[in-house]
C-alpha positions as CSV (number, residue, x, y, z in Angstrom):
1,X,-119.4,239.1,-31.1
2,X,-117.5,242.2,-29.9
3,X,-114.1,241.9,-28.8
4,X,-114.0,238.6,-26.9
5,X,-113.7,235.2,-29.0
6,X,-116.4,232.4,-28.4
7,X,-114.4,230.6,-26.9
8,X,-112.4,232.5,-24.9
9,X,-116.2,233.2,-23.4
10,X,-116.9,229.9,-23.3
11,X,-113.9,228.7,-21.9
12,X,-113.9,231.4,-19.2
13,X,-117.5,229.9,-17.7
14,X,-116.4,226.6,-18.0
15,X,-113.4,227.5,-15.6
16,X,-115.6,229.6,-13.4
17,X,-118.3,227.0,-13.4
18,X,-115.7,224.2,-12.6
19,X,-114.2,226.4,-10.2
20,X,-118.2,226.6,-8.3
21,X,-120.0,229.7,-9.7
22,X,-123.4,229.1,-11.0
23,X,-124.2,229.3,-14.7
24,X,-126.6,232.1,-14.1
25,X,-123.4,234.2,-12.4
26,X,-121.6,233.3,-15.7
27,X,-124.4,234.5,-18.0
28,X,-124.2,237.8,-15.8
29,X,-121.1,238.7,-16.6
30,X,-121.7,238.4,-20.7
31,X,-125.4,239.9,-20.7
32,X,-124.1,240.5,-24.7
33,X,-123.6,236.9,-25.6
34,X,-125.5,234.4,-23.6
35,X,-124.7,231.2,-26.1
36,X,-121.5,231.1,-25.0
37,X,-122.0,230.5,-21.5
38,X,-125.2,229.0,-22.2
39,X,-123.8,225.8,-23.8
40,X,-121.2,225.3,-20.6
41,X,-124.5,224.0,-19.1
């Protein structure tokens, strides 16, 4: 999964998401591993 954990992915959309971006800006920024952000949905 490169050099970023799971959850440190996952937990980075959640805060963004919370915080008012849009999943599909989330999944943007991690093109490589679209489960993490995926599952903040």
């Amino acid at each position: 999964m490169g050099s970023r954990d799971f959850y440190d992915i996952f937990n980075e959309c959640v805060d963004r998401m919370a915080a008012g971006q849009s999943l599909e800006a989330c999944l943007r920024l991690y093109p490589a591993e679209p489960l993490a952000c995926a599952r903040c949905w």
